[in-house]
N, C-alpha and C positions, 0 to 999 in steps of 0.2 A: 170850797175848802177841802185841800186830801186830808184823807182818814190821820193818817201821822200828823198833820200840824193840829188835828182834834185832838189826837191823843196829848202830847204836849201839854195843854189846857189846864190849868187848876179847875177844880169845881164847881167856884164860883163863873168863873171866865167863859167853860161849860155852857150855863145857863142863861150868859147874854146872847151865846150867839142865835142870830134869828135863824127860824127854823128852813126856812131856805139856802142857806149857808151851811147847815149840816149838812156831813158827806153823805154822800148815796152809799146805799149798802148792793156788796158786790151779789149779783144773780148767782147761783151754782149754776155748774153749765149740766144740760144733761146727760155726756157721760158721765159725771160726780154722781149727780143722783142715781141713776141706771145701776151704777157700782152699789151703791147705798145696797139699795132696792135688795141685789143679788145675796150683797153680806146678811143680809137681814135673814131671808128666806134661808140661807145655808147654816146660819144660827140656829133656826128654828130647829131646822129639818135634823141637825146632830142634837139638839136639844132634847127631842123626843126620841130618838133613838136612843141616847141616855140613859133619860129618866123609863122608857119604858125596857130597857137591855136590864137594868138594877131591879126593878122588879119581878120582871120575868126570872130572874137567874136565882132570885130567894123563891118565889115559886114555883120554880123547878126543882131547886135541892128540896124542897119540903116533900116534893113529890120522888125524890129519890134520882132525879134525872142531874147526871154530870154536867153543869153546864160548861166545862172546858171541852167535852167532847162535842156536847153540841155544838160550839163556837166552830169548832175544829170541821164536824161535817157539814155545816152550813157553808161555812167559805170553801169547803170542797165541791158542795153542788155547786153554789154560785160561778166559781169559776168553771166548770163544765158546763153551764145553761149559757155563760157569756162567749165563750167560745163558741157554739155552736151560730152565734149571729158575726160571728167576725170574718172578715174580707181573708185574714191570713194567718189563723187561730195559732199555729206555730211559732208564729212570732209572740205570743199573747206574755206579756209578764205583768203580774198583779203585786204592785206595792202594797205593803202591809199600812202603810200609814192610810190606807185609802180604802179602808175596809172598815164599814160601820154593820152593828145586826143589831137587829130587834129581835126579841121574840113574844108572842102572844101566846094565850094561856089554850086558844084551840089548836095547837100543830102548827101553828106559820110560822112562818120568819118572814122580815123583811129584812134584806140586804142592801146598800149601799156599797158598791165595788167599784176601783178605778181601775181601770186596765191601761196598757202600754201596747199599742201592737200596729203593725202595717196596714195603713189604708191600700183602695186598686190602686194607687200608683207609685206603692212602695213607699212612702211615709211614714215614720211612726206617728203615731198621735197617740194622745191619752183623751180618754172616752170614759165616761161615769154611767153606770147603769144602777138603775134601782130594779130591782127583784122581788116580788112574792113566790115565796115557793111551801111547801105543807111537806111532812113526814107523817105516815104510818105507823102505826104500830111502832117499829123499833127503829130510831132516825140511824143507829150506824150503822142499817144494811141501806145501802146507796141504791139498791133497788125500788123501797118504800117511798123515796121522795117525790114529787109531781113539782113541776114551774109553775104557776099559778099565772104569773105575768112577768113580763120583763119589759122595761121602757127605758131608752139612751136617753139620758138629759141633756147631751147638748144636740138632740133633732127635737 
């Protein structure tokens, strides 16, 4: 029996038919899941950038620190550490919608950056890197900052 002349069925009608006659339920194939999988972990991952961006930025202003300026020089190192691994850093352009930051209560940030730029064989492609990086003493001298790590999520 297909699913649609199931569906059809009153409830009673339902419950005569033997259980070998009900329709088989369709397998998801594993690109569906794969996708699943990816949405899930990209949830996560802006989830806690979030929840931990909200509190950091009330723990910063308690502490007197700007968090608009922080926002500001975080995505300025970020894209200067990303550059410095790109095949054709001049081409490089960073959409704003693709810009996530954390920040922690020792010095870090953690970034989320997407970038635009030309692979070796002149391509653009878009590339997402996540970033640790820490500030010194006073994060808007761009001197004080260190990369801590930087890892491309699609290698």
């Amino acid at each position: 029996m297909e699913k649609s002349d199931f569906d059809k069925l009153t409830k009673q009608e339902k419950l005569k038919v033997p259980v070998k006659d009900l329709p088989k339920q369709q397998k998801m194939s594993k690109g569906c899941l794969g996708l699943l999988i990816i949405v899930a972990i990209i949830i996560a991952i802006v989830g806690v950038f979030q929840n931990s961006n909200n509190d950091k930025v009330a723990e910063n202003l308690k502490k007197g620190i700007d968090s608009t300026s922080l926002y500001y020089y975080s995505k300025v190192m970020a894209q200067q550490y990303v550059k410095q691994v790109l095949k054709a850093p001049s081409t490089a352009k960073f959409p704003d919608e693709e810009l996530h930051i954390g920040y922690n209560p020792d010095s870090t940030v953690i970034v989320k950056i997407g970038v635009d730029a030309q692979n070796s064989y002149g391509a653009m492609i878009r590339s997402n890197y996540i970033l640790k990086m820490k500030w010194y003493k006073d994060f808007t001298d761009t001197e004080n900052w260190r990369n801590l790590a930087i890892a491309d999520e699609n290698n």
